[in-house]
C-alpha positions in Angstrom: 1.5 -54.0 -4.2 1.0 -53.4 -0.2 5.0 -53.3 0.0 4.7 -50.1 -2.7 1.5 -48.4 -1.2 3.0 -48.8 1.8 6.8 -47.2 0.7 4.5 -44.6 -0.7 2.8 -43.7 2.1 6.4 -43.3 3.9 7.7 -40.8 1.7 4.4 -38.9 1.6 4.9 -38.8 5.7 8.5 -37.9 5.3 8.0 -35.1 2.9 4.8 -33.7 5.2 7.4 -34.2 8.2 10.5 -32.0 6.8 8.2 -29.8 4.7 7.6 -26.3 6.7 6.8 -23.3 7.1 9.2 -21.0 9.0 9.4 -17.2 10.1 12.3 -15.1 10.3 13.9 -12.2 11.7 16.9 -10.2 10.3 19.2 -8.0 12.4 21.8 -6.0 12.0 25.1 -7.9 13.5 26.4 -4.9 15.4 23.1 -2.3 16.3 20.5 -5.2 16.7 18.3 -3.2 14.9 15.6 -5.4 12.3 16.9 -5.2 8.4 14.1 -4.3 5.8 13.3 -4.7 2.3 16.4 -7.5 2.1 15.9 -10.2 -0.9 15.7 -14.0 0.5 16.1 -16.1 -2.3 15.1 -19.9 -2.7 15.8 -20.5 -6.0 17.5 -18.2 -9.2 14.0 -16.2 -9.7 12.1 -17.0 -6.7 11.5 -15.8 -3.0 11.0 -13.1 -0.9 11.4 -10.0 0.9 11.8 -8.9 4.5 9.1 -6.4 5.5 10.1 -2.9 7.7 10.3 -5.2 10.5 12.7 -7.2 9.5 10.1 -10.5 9.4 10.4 -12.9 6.2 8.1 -16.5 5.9 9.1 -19.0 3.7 6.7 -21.9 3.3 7.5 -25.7 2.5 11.1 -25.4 2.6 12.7 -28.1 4.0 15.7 -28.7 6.7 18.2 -28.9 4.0 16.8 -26.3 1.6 19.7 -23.6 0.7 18.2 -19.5 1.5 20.6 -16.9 0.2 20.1 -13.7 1.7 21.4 -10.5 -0.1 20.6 -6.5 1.5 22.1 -3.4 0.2 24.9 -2.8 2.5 25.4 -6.1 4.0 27.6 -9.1 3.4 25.2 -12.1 1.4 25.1 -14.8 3.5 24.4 -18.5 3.0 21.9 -20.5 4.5 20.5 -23.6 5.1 16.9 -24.1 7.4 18.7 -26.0 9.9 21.1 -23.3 10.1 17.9 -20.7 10.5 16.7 -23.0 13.3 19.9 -23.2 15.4 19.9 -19.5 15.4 16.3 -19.5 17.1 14.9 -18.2 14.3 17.1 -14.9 13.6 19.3 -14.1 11.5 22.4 -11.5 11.8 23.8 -9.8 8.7 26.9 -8.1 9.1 27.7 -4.5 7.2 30.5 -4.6 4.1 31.5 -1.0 5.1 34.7 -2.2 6.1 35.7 -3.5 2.3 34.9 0.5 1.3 37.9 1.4 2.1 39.9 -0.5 -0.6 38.1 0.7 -3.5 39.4 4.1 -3.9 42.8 5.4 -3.0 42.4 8.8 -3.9 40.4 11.7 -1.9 38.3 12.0 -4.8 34.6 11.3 -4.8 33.0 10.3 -8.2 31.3 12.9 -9.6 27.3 12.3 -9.2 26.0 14.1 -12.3 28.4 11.5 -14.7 27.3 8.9 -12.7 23.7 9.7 -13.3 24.0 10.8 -16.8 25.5 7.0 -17.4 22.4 6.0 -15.6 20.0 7.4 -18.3 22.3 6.4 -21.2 22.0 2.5 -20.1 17.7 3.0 -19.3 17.2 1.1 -22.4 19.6 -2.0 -22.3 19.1 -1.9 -18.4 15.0 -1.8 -18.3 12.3 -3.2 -20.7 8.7 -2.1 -19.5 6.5 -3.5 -23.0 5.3 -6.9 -23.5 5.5 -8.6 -19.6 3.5 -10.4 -17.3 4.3 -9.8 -13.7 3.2 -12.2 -11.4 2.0 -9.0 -8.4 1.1 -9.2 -4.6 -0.4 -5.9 -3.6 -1.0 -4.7 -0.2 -3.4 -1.5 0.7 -3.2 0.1 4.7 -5.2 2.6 5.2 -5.7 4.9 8.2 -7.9 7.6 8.8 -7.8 9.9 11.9 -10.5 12.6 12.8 -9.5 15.3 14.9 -12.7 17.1 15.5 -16.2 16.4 14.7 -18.7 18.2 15.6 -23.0 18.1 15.0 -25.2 20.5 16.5 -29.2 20.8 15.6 -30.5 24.1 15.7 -33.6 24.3 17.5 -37.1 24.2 15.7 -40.4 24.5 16.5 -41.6 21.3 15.4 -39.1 19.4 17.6 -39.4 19.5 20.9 -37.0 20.8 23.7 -36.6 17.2 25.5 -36.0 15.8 22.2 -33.9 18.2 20.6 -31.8 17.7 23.9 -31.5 14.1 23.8 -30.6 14.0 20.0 -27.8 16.5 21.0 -26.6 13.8 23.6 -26.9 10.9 21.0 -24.4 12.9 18.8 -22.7 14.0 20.8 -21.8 10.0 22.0 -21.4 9.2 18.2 -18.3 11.6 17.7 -16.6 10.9 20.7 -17.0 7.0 19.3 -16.0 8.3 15.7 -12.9 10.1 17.1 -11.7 7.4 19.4 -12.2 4.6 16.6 -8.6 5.2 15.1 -10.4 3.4 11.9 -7.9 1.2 10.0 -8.1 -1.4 6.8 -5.8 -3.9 5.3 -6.6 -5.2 1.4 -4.0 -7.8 0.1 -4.8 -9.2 -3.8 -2.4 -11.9 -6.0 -2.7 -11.4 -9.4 -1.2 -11.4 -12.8 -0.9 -8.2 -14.4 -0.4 -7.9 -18.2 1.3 -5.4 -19.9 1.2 -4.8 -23.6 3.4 -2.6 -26.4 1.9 0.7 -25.5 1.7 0.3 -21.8 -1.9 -0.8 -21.4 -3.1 -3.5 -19.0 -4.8 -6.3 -18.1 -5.8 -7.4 -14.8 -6.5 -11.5 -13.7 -7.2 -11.6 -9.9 -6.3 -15.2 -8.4 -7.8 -14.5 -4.5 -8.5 -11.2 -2.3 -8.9 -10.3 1.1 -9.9 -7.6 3.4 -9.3 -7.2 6.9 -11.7 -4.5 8.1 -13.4 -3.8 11.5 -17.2 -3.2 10.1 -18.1 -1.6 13.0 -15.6 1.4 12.7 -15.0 1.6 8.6 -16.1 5.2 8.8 -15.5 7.3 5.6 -16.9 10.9 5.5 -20.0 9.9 3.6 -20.4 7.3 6.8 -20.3 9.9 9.4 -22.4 11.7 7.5 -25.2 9.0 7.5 -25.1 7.5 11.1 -25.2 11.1 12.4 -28.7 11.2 10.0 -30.0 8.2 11.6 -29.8 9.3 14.8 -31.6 12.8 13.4 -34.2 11.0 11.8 -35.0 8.6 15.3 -35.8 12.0 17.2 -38.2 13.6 14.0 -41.4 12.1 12.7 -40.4 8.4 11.9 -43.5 7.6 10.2 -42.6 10.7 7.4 -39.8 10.6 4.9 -37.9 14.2 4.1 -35.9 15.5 1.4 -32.0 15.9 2.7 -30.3 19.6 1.6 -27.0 20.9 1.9 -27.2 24.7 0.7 -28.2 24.8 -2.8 -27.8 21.0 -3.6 -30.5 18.3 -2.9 -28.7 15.1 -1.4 -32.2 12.9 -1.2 -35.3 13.1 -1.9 -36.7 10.1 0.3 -34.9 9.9 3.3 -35.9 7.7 6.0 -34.8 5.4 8.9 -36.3 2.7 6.9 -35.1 3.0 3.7 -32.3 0.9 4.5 -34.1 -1.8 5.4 -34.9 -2.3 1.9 -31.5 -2.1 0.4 -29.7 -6.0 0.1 -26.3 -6.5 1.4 -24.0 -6.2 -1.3 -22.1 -8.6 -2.5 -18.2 -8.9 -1.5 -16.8 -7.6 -4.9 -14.1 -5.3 -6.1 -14.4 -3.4 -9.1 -11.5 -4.7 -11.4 -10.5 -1.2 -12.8 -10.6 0.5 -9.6 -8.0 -2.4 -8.8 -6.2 -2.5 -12.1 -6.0 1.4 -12.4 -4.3 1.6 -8.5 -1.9 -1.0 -9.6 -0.9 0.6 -13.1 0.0 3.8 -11.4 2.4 2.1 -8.7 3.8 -0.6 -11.7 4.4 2.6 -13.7 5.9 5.0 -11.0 8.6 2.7 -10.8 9.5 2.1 -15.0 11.6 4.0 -17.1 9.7 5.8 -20.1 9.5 9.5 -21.3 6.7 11.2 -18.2 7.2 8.7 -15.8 8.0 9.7 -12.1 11.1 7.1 -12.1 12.7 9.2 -15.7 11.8 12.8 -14.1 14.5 12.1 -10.9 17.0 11.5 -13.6 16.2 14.9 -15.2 19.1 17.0 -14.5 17.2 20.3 -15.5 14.9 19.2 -12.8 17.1 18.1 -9.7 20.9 18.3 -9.0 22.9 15.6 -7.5 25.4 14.6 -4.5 27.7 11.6 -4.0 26.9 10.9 -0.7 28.9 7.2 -0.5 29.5 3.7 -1.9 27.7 -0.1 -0.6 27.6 -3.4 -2.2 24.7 -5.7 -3.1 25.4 -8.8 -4.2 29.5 -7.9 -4.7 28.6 -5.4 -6.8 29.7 -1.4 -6.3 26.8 0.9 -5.5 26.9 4.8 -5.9 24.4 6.2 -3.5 23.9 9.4 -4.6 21.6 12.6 -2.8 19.1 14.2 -5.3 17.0 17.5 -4.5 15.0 20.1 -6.3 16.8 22.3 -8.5 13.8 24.2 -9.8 10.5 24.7 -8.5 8.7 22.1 -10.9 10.6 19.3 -9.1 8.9 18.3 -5.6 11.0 15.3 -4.2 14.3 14.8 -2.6 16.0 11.1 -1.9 18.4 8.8 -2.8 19.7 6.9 -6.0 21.2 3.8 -5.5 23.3 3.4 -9.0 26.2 -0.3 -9.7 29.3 0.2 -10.7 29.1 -2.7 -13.1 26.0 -1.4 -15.3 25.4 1.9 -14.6 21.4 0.6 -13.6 19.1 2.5 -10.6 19.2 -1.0 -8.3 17.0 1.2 -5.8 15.0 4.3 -5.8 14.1 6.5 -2.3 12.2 9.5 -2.1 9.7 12.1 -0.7 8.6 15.6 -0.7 11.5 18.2 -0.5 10.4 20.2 2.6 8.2 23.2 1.9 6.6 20.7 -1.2 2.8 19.7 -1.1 0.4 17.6 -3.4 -2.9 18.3 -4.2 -4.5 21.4 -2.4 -7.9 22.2 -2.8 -9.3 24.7 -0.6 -12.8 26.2 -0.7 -13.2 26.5 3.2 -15.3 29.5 2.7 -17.2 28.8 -0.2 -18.0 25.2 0.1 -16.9 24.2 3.0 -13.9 21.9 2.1 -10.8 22.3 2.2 -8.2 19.2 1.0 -3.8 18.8 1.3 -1.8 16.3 0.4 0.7 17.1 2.5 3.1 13.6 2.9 4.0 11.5 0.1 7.1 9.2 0.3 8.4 5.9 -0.5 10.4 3.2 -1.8 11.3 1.1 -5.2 13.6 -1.6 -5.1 14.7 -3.1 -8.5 16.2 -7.1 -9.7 17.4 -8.7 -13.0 15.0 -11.1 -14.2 15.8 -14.1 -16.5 16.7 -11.8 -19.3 18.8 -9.8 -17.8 16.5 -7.1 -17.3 16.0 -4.8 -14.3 12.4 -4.9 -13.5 11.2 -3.5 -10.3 10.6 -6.0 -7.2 8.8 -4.0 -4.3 7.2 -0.6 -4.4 6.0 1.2 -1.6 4.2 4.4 -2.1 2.8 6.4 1.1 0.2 9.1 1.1 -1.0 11.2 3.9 -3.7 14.2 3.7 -5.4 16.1 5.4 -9.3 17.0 5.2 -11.8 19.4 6.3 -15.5 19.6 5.3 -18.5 21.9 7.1 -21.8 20.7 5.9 -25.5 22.6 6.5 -27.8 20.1 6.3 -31.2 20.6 6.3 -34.0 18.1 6.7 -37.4 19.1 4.9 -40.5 17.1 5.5 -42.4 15.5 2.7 -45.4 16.7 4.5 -47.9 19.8 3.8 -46.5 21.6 6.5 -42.5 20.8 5.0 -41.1 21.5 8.4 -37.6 22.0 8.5 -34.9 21.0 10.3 -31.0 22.8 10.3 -28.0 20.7 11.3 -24.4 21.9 11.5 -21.9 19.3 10.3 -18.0 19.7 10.9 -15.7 17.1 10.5 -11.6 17.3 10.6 -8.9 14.7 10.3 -6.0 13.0 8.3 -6.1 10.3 5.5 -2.8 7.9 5.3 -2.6 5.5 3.1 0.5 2.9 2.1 0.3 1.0 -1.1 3.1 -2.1 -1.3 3.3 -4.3 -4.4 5.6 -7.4 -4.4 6.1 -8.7 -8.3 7.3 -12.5 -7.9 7.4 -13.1 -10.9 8.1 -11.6 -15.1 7.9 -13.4 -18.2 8.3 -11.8 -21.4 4.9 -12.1 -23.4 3.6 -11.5 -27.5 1.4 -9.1 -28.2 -1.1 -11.8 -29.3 -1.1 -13.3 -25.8 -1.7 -9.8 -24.2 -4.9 -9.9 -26.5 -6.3 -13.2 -25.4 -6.5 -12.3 -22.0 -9.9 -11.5 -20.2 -11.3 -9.6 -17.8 -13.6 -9.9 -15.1 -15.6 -7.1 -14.2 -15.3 -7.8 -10.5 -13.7 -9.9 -8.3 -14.9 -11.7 -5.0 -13.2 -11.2 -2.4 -13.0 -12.6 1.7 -13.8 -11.0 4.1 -11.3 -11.4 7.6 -12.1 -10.5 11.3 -8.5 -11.6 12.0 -5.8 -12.3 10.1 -5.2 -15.8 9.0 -1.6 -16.6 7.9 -3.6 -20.3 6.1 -5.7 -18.3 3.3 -1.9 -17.0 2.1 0.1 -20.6 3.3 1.1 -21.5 -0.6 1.7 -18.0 -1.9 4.7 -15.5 -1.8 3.4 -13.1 -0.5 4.8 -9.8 1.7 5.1 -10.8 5.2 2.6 -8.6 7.3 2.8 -6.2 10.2 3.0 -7.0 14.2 -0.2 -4.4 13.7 -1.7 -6.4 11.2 -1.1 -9.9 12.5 -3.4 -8.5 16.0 -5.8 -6.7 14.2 -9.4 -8.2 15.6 -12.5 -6.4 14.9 -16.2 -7.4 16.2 -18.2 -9.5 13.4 
């Protein structure tokens, strides 16, 4: 019995020993440059992806574990650990472009509307959207950039000149501290999300983290209220006031100590909020009637260019140029179409210059005014185990930009309802970037879709740093240089 607990305790050494973690880099073989978005596979239906640096992690592989690394463009190349770590760590892919020149003899380019007409004649015995449970990693950045900012107090009897003078200072420090924050927030999730016959889902969340610096996570409505505080510390403390902007009351009991009141709340995300943000990327990137994917392939909508032919995995791709061929249609980008099934192995795209979003403005009226003037991104697609394409990364980018000019006016709850007038400008841009990594689909019945629940919320960690641990046993997308030193103050 002690010779076999202590042979056990060998191989559980051994195994803890060659077991590892291990980060990568990929570069091209000729420019040096890092390769994105390349698939690093472990096993038939498992691994990774390289992120826009070029940085994968695998974890608990072991020295003799076999990595196949495939990219759109590039030669795959076979791997073993100990290969990886007699490289120092990075690897060097080299281009196929040099095969390109065997495949066609004559001068003549293939002809990108048939090649995209063949695309949307194979959508249904190439895609299958109904009935799945993707195994998702999701990933939210979010920047926000203010350009001006400006709070000025008109003058009023009631306030004195020293203090009106010394409240102009104090705000006057608080948006040179807003515009130099450069505020910034990452929120990663794992979870499995269900999809039934009619394209509804279901969302389970299995852990979640945000890395947010508390003291700069300024949203409008944020500015808005430090810039009361330091209003309401130069006015009457011991009154409370009622808080107008024109016509509109925005409280009726403000005061510096109302928030004293209020409890912390609890680290929670709403579950809709996070299921309805990651239906609309899942969806962007299927194949059904109004979807964004099926209106690229519209050729009413967008004409097409052969612009050159790649290989993935030995396979022929047909890159192929799309752009706006009526007004309706907003994006411009890239197809990437094989030879061998006639299926969209890669989608990019953003707006067609001269092309906006959302534009809202009321700058005279009310105030605001609102553009969405960037949107771009990326889908990449993979067979699963039934020889279905179902999509493997989405990135979807979003940048705005945003004005608002609020008159505030502070009104004592008093007799005398003294009033005071503040000015409030603020002026920026909002960019966002929304990644989701599916590891994993499993066909599903419609009964098993029904016996899922849902939370209502989910709890989730919050980081001051990022810590690679809390993700060690997950595949998960490999973050940033910028996110890896992110550090905020607790």
């Amino acid at each position: 019995m002690k010779h076999l607990i202590s042979l056990l305790f060998i191989v559980l050494g051994s195994v803890s020993v060659y077991s590892q973690n291990i980060t990568v880099k990929l570069i091209d073989a000729n420019t040096k440059k890092p390769i994105p978005y390349a698939n690093i596979k472990t096993g038939d239906y498992s691994g990774v992806i390289s992120n826009e640096e070029g940085y994968f992690t695998l974890h608990d592989v072991e020295n003799d574990t076999q990595i196949t690394i495939s990219c759109l463009g590039y030669k795959n190349k076979n791997i073993t650990v100990k290969d990886i770590k007699s490289f120092n760590f990075i690897i060097a892919l080299e281009e196929s472009i040099n095969e390109l020149n065997t495949v066609y003899i004559s001068a003549e380019k293939p002809n990108a509307d048939y090649i995209v007409s063949k695309a949307r004649q194979n959508l249904s015995k190439n895609y299958d959207s109904k009935l799945y449970k993707h195994k998702v990693f999701s990933r939210e950045t979010a920047y926000m950039d203010f350009n001006t900012l400006n709070f000025d107090i008109e003058k009023t009897s009631h306030v004195k000149k020293q203090q009106l003078e010394s409240a102009n200072k104090s705000l006057d420090s608080l948006s040179k501290a807003i515009i130099n924050s450069k505020t910034k927030h990452f929120k990663d999730f794992k979870a499995d999300l269900y999809m039934d016959d009619s394209l509804k889902t279901k969302l389970v969340v299995q852990k979640a983290t945000e890395l947010i610096d508390q003291k700069n996570n300024l949203s409008i409505e944020e500015v808005q209220k430090r810039a009361q505080d330091v209003i309401l510390k130069y006015l009457d403390t011991t009154l409370t006031y009622k808080l107008k902007t024109g016509l509109f009351k925005i409280e009726d009991s403000l005061s510096l100590n109302e928030k004293e009141d209020k409890e912390t709340p609890e680290n929670e995300y709403n579950i809709k909020n996070l299921k309805e943000q990651t239906t609309s990327l899942l969806k962007r990137a299927q194949f059904y009637d109004t979807s964004f994917a099926s209106e690229i392939l519209d050729a009413d909508l967008y004409e097409y260019s052969f612009q050159d032919i790649s290989y993935f995995n030995d396979d022929l791709i047909y890159v192929i140029n799309y752009k706006p061929r009526r007004s309706k249609a907003k994006y411009t980008g890239k197809l990437f179409i094989a030879d061998s099934t006639y299926a969209i192995t890669k989608v990019d795209f953003k707006y067609a210059d001269g092309k906006r979003g959302e534009k809202v403005n009321l700058k005279l009226i009310l105030g605001v005014k609102y553009i969405e003037n960037m949107r771009r991104g990326t889908i990449i697609y993979q067979k699963d185990s039934v020889n279905k394409y179902q999509p493997q990364y989405i990135k979807f980018e979003e940048g705005r930009y945003f004005y608002v000019s609020r008159p505030l006016k502070f009104i004592e709850n008093s007799p005398e309802k003294n009033k005071t007038s503040f000015d409030f400008t603020i002026e920026g841009d909002i960019l966002t970037k929304q990644e989701l990594l599916l590891t994993g689909n499993s066909k599903i019945s419609l009964d098993d879709f029904k016996k899922v629940t849902e939370d209502k919320n989910v709890p989730y960690t919050t980081l001051h740093s990022y810590d690679a641990s809390i993700w060690k046993q997950d595949q998960t997308l490999e973050p940033s240089t910028e996110m890896k030193e992110f550090k905020s103050e607790e």
